[in-house]
C-alpha positions as CSV (number, residue, x, y, z in Angstrom):
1,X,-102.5,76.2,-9.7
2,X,-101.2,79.1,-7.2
3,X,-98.2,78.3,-5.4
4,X,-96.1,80.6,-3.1
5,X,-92.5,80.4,-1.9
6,X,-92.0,81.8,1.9
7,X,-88.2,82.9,3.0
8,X,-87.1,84.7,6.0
9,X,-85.1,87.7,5.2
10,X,-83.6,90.3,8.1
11,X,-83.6,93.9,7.7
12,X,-81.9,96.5,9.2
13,X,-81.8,100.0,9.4
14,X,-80.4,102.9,12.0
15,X,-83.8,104.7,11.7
16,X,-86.3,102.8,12.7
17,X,-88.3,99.4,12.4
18,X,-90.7,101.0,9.8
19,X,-87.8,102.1,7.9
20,X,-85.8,98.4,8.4
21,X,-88.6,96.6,6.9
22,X,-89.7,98.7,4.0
23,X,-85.8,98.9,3.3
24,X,-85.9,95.3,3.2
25,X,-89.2,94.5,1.1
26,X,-87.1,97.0,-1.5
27,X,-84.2,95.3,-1.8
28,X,-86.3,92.1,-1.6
29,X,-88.1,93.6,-4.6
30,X,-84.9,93.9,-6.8
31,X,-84.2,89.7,-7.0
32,X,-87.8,88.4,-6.5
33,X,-90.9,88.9,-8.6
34,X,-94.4,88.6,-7.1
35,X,-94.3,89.3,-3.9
36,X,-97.6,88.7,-2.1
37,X,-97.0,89.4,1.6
38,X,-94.7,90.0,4.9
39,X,-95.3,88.6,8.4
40,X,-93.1,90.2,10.5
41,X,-91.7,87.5,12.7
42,X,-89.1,89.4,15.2
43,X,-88.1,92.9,15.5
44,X,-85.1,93.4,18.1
45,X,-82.6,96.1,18.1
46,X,-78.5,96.8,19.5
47,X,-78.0,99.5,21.9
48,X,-75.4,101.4,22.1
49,X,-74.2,104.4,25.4
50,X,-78.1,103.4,26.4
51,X,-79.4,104.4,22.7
52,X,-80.8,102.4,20.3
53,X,-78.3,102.3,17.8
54,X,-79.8,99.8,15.0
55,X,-82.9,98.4,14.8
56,X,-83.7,94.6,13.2
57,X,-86.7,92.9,11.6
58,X,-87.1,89.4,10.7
59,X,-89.4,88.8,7.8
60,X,-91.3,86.1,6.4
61,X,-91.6,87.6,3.0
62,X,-94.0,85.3,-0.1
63,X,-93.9,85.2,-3.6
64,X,-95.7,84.0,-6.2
65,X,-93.9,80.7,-7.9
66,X,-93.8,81.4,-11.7
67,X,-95.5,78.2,-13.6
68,X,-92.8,76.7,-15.3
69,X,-92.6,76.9,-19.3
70,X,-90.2,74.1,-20.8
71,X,-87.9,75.9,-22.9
72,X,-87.0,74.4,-26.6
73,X,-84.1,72.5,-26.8
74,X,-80.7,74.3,-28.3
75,X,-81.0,72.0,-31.5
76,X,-84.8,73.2,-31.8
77,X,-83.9,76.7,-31.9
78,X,-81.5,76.2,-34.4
79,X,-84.5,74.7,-36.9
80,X,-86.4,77.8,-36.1
């Protein structure tokens, strides 16, 4: 069976919100394995002397959930 785990993660970046949400799928990368997909669920920015001065994406990012494999008890691996 396929499962998938959904969070929502927010990005930012002072480039752009391209550059916010591939940052954030990167560093998303680094702690989770399997990533499937993104929605992107907000993107909103601060302004600053009436420039944009960082923009901000809200993702729904989904992985894969890993089947889980029982692991031998410590006494089991000593008989090993």
């Amino acid at each position: 069976m396929n499962s998938e785990k959904h969070i929502r993660v927010t990005g930012y970046s002072n480039i752009s919100w391209k550059d916010a949400i591939v940052k954030t799928i990167d560093e998303a990368s680094k702690t989770l394995n399997n990533l499937t997909n993104i929605i992107v669920l907000e993107q909103r920015a601060n302004i600053v002397g009436n420039k944009i001065s960082e923009y901000m994406v809200d993702l729904d990012i989904a992985f894969k959930i890993e089947p889980f494999q029982e692991q031998p008890a410590p006494e089991d691996i000593d008989n090993m």
